[in-house]
C-alpha positions as CSV (number, residue, x, y, z in Angstrom):
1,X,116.9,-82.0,77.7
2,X,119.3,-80.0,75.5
3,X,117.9,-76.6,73.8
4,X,118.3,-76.9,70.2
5,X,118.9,-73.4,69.0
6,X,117.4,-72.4,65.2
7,X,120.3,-71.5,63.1
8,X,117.9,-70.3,60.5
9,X,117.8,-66.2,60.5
10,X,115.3,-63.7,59.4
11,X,115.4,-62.4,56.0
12,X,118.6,-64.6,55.3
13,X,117.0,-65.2,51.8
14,X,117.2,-61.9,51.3
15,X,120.5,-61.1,53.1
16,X,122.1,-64.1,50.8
17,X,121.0,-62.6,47.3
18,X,122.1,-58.4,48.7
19,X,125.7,-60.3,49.5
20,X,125.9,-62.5,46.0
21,X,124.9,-59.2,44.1
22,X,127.6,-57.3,46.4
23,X,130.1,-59.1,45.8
24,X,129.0,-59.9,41.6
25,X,129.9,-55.7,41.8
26,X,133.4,-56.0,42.7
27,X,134.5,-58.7,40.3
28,X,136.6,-57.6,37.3
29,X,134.6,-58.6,34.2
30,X,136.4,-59.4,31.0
31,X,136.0,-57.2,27.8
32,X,135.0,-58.7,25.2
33,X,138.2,-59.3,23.3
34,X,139.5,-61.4,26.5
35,X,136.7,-63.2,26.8
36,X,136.7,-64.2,22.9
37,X,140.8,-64.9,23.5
38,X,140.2,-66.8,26.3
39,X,138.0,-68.9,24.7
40,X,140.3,-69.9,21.5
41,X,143.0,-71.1,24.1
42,X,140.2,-73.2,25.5
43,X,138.8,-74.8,22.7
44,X,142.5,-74.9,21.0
45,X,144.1,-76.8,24.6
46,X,141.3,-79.0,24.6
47,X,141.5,-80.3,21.3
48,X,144.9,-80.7,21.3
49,X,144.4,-82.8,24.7
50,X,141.9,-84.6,23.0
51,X,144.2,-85.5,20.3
52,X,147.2,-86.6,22.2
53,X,144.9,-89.1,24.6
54,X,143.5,-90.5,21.6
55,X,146.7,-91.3,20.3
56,X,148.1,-92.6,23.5
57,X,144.9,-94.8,23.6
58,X,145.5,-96.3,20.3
59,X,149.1,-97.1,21.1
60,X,147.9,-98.7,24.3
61,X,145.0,-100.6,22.3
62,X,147.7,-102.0,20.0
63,X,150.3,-102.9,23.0
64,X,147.3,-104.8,24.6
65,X,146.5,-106.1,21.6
66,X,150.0,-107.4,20.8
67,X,150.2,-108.9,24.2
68,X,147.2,-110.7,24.6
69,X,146.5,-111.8,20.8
């Protein structure tokens, strides 16, 4: 009969959150003007990705549409 060894450790609750807030110390946090920068380019790329596949989907509609009807 094989041994089944417990891969749960003691206190790895606690281990895991003094790692996560370890390693949360060493990261580089944004200032506040990066952040808000960061943002616009997010919001401005996504609209403007939004805007291009909606126009490719209405040219596709119309292509479909010319085809089948």
């Amino acid at each position: 009969m094989a041994v089944v060894n417990d891969t749960k450790q003691e206190g790895g609750l606690q281990r895991w959150f003094r790692e996560t807030r370890g390693e949360l110390r060493k990261v580089v946090w944004p200032t506040r003007e990066e952040a808000i920068r960061l943002t616009r380019v997010v919001v401005l790329i996504s609209l403007v990705m939004g805007l291009l596949l909606g126009l490719l989907d209405l040219v596709l509609n119309s292509l479909y549409g010319l085809l089948i009807g």
